[in-house]
C-alpha positions as CSV (number, residue, x, y, z in Angstrom):
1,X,139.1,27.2,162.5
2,X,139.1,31.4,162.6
3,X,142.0,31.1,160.9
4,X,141.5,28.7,157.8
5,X,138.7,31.4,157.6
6,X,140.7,34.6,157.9
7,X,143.2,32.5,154.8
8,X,140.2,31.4,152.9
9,X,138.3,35.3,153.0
10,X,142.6,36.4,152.0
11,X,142.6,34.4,149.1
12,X,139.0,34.9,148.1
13,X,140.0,39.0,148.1
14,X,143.0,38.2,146.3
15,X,141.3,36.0,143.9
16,X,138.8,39.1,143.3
17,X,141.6,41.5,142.6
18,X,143.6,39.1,140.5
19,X,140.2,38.4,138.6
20,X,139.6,42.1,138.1
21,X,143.0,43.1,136.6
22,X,142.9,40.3,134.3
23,X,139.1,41.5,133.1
24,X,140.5,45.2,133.0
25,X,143.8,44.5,131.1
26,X,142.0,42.0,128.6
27,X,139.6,44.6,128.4
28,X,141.8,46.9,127.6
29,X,143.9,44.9,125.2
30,X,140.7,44.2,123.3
31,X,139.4,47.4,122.9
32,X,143.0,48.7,121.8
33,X,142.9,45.4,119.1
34,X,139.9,46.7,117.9
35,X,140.7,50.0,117.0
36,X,143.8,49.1,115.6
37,X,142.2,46.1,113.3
38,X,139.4,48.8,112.6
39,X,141.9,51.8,111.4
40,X,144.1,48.9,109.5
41,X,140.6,47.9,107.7
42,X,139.7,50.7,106.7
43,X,143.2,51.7,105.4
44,X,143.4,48.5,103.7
45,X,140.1,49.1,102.4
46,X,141.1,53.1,100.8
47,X,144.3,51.0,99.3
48,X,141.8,48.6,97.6
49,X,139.9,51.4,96.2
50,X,142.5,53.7,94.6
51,X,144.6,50.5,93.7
52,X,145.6,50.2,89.9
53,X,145.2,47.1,87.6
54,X,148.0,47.7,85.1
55,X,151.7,47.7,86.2
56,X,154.1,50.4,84.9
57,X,157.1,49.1,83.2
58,X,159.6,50.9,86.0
59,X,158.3,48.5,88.4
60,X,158.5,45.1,86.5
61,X,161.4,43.3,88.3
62,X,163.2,40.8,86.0
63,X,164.1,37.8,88.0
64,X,167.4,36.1,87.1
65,X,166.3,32.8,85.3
66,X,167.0,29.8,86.4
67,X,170.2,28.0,84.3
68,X,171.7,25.2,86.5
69,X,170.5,21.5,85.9
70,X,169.6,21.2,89.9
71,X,168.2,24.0,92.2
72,X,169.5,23.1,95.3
73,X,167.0,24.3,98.8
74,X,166.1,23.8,101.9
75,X,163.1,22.6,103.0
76,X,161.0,25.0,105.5
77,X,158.4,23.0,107.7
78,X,154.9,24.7,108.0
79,X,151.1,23.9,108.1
80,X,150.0,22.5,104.6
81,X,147.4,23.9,103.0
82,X,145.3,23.3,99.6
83,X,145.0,20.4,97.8
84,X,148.0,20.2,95.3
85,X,151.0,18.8,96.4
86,X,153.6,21.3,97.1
87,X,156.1,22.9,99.6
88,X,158.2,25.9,100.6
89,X,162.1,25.8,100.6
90,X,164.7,28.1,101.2
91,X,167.6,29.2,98.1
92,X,170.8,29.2,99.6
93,X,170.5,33.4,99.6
94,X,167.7,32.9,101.4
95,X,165.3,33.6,98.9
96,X,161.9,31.5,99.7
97,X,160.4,29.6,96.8
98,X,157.0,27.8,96.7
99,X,157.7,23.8,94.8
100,X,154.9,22.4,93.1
101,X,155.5,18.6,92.0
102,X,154.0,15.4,90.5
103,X,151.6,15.3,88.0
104,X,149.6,18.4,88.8
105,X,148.1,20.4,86.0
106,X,148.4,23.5,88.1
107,X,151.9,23.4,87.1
108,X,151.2,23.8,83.5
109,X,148.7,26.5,84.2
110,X,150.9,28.6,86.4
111,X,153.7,29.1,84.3
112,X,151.8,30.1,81.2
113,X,149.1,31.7,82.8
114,X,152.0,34.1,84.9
115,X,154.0,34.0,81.1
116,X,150.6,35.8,79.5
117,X,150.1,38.2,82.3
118,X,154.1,39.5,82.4
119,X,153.5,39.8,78.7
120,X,150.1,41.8,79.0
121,X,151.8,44.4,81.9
122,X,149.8,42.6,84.7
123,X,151.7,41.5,87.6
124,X,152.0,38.2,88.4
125,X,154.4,36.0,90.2
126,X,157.5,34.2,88.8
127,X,156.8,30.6,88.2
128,X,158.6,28.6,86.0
129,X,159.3,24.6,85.5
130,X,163.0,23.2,86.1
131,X,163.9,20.1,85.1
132,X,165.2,18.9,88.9
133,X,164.5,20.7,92.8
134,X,167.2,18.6,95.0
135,X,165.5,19.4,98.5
136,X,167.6,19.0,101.7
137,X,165.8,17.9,104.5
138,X,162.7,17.6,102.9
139,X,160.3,14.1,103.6
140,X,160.1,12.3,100.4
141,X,156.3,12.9,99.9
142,X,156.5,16.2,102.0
143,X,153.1,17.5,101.1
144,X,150.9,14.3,102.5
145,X,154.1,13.9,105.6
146,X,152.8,17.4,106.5
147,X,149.2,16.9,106.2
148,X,149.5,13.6,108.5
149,X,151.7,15.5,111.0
150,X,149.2,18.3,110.9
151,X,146.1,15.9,111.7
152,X,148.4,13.9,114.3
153,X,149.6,17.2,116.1
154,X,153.1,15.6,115.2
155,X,154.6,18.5,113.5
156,X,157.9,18.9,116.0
157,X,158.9,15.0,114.7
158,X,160.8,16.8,112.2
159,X,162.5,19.8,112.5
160,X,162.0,23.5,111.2
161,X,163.9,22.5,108.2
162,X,163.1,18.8,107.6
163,X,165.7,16.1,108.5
164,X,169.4,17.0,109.4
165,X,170.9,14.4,106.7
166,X,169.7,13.5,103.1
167,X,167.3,15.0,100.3
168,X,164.8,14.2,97.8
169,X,164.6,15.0,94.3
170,X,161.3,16.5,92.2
171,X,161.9,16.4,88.8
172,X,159.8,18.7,86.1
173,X,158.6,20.8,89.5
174,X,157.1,24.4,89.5
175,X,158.9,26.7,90.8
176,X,157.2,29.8,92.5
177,X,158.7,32.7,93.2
178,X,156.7,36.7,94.9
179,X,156.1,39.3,92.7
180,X,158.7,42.1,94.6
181,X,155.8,43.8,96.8
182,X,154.6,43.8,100.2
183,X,151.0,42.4,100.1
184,X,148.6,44.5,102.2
185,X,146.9,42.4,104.7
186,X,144.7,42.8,108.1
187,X,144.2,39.8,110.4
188,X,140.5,39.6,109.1
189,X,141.7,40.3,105.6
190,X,143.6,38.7,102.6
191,X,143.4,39.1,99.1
192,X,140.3,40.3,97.5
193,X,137.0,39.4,95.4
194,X,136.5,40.1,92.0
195,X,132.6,41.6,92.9
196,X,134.2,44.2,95.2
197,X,136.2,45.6,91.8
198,X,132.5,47.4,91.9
199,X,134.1,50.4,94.0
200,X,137.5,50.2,92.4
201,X,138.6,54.3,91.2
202,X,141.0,52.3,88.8
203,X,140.1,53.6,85.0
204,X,137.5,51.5,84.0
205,X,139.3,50.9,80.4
206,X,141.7,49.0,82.3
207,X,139.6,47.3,84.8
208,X,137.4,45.6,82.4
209,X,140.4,44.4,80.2
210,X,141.5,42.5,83.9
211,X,137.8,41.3,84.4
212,X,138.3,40.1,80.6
213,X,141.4,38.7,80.8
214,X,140.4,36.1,83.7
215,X,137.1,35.3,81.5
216,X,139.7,34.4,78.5
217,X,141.7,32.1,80.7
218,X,138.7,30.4,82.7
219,X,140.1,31.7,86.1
220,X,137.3,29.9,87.9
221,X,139.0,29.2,91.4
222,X,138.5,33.2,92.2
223,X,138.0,32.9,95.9
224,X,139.9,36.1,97.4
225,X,142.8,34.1,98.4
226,X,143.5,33.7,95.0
227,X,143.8,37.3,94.3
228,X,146.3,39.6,96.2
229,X,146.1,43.4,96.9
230,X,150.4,44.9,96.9
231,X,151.8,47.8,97.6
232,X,154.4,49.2,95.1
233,X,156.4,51.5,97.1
234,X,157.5,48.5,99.9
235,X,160.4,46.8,99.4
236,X,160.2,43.3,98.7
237,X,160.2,41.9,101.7
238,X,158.3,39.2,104.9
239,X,154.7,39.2,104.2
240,X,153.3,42.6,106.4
241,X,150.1,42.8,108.1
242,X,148.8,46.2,108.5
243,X,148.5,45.6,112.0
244,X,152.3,45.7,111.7
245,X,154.3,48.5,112.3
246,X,155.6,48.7,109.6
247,X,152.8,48.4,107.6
248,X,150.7,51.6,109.6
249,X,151.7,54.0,106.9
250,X,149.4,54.2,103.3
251,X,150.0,53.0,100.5
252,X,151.2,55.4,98.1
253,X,150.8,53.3,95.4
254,X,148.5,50.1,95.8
255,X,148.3,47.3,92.6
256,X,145.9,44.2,92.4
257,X,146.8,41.3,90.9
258,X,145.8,37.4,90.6
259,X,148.5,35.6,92.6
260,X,147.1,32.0,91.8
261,X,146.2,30.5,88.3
262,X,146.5,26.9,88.9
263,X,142.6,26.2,87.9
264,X,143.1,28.0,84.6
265,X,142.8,26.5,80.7
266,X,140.2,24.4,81.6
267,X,137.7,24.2,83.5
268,X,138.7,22.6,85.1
269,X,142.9,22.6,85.0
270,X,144.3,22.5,81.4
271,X,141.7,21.2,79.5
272,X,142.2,21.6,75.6
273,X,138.4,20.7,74.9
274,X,137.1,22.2,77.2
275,X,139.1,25.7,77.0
276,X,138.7,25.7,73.1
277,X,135.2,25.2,73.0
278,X,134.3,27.4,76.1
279,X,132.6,30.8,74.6
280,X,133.9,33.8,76.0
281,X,130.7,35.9,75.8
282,X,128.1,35.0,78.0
283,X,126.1,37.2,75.8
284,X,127.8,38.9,72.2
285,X,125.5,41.3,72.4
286,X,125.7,43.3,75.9
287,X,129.1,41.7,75.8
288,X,128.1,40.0,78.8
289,X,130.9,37.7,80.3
290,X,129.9,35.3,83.1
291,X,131.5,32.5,85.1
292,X,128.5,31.1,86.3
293,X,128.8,27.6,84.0
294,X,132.4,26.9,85.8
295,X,132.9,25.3,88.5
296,X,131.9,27.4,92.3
297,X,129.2,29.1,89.7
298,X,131.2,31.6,88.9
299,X,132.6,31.9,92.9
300,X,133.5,35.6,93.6
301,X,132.9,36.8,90.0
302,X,129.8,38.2,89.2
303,X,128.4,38.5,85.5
304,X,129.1,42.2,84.3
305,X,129.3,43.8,81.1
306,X,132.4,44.9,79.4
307,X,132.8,48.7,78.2
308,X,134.3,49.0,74.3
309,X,137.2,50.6,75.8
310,X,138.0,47.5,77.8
311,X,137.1,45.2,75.4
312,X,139.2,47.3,73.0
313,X,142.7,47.4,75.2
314,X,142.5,43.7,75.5
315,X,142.0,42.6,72.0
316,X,144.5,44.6,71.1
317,X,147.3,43.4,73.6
318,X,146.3,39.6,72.5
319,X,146.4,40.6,68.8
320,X,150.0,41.6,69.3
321,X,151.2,38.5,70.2
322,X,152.5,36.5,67.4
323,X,152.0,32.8,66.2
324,X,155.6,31.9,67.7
325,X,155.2,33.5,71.4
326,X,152.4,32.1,71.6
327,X,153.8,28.4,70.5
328,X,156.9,29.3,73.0
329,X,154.7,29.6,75.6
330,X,152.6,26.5,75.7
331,X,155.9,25.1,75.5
332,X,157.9,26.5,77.9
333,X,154.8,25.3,80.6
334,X,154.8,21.6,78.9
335,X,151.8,21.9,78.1
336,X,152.3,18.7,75.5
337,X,154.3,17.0,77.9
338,X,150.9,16.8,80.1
339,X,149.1,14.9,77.3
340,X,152.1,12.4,77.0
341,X,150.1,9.8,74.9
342,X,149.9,12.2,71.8
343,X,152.3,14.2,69.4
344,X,154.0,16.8,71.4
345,X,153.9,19.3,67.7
346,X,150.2,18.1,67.2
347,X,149.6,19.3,70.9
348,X,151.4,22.6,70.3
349,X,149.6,23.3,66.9
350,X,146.2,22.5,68.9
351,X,146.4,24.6,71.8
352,X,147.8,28.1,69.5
353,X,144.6,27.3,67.5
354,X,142.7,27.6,70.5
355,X,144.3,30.3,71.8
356,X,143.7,31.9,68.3
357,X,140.1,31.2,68.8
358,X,139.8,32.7,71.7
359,X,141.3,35.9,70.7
360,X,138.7,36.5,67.5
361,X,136.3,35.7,69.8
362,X,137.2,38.9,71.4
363,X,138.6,41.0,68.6
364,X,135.5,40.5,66.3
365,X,132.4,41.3,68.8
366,X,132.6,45.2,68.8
367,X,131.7,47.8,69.7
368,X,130.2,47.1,72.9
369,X,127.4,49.3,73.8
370,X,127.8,51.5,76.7
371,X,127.7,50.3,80.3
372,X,126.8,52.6,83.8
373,X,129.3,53.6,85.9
374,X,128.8,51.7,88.6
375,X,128.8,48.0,87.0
């Protein structure tokens, strides 16, 4: 009996010391998590602030266009998310691309939403529409197979890159690929909101022609995950955290852009009516612009007031875009294609006039009166 109770007050100690080097180490490791999330935040936070709007020519990165009749990937297994149907697959240089498919408006949206901002000297990610994605290994409705797998805990049924043997075809898919920069991200923090553009240091000319621009296209699904903070002088690369080492150093040259214009040309997704008719003043004479009527109320956008200069760069990059680009455009997104019970030239000629429309709305209300600094 004295010596169950000598083993049980041994193991009792032990259990003690045990205890307290866990509590000390995982005290320890927290603390040391802490202040590293804390410096990466606020590093994150200074790369927010002195980030520009505008890209400069020297870093626009022309990707090679797409020419053969079939891109050919393989399909990458991961946890769904969203609600459009889509999926990740790998090029065979390795080269990951984001497949949109079905009839999804955000297909339409995305192309010639990315089309306008390239054009403009925003950044925005490649996406363009091919006419066939062959994917190897992929499910044949991969988006709702991942979503059941997900809810089922069944993800290892398949492996990392789908099944060993077969493929499915997408035809007419969207085709997504990065803008070359390393986004700057915290484990607390991704993308950005369009209300915290409040403490941006970026000139305020160009600022308000990027708060304009997303009014013109009815960019409504502005949660910050939809937006995405870069950094210029990283390669193009992984996606970093600034946890990461690598990502530790600043950001010489940080750059926001809008990485997701699916819900755009609507409300709600590539809506001719409803874009057309949509005014883009809130109020012409503040030139007030809100999003509060859209869908989410407006979401992260709050109503502000654009400055003449703003007002001013805008008009005038829209204005320079002829009859034909514009025409080229809707095209090249099938945006006729999407209203397949009417004339595809009717369809064209409807949506330049609106896009027309839009544009005087803007290039006619002038000058704006002044606005404070800190709007």
């Amino acid at each position: 009996m004295r010596r169950l109770r000598l083993i049980g007050l041994a193991a009792g100690m032990v259990a003690a010391a045990v205890s307290t080097w866990l509590f000390a180490t995982s005290t320890t490791d927290r603390n040391t998590s802490s202040a590293a999330n804390h410096t990466s935040t606020l590093r994150r936070n200074d790369a927010f602030k002195r980030a520009g709007v505008r890209l400069d020519p020297a870093d626009t990165v022309r990707l090679r266009p797409f020419h053969e009749a079939v891109i050919s990937c393989r399909f990458i297994r991961e946890e769904p998310s969203g609600t459009s149907a889509k999926f990740s697959c790998a090029l065979e240089d390795g080269q990951i691309i984001k497949v949109k498919y079905g009839r999804n408006p955000e297909i339409q949206a995305e192309v010639a939403g990315t089309q306008l901002l390239h054009t403009l000297g925003f950044a925005a990610d490649d996406v363009t529409i091919v006419s066939k994605v062959r994917c190897y290994g992929c499910p044949r409705f991969p988006f709702l197979t991942m979503q059941l797998m997900s809810l089922t805990r069944t993800m290892n049924l398949i492996g990392p890159h789908g099944y060993e043997n077969g493929y499915s075809d997408f035809e007419w898919a969207g085709v997504e690929r990065k803008f070359a920069a390393t986004a700057i991200e915290t484990d607390t923090q991704e993308g950005w909101a369009w209300f915290a553009l409040k403490a941006s240091q970026a000139p305020r000319a160009d600022v308000d022609a990027f708060r304009l621009l997303a009014v013109f296209l009815a960019h409504w699904d502005n949660k910050a995950s939809n937006q995405r903070l870069v950094c210029l002088d990283r390669g193009r690369g992984v996606q970093e955290h600034a946890a990461d080492e690598a990502a530790q150093q600043p950001c010489a040259r940080p750059l926001l852009m809008i990485q997701d214009l699916g819900a755009t040309f609507g409300p709600t997704k590539v809506n001719l009516a409803r874009w057309r008719d949509l005014p883009v003043w809130a109020d012409r004479q503040t030139c007030k612009v809100s999003m509060h009527a859209l869908p989410y109320r407006g979401a992260t956008f709050p109503d502000v007031e654009i400055s003449e200069a703003g007002r001013l760069q805008l008009a005038r990059q829209l204005s320079a875009i002829d009859e034909s680009a514009v025409r080229a455009m809707f095209a090249n997104a099938r945006f006729p294609e999407f209203y397949s019970g009417t004339d595809d030239t009717r369809d064209l000629d409807r949506w330049t006039a609106a896009f027309r429309s839009r544009v005087d709305q803007i290039v006619t209300r002038g000058p704006c009166p002044a606005v404070t600094a800190t709007s």
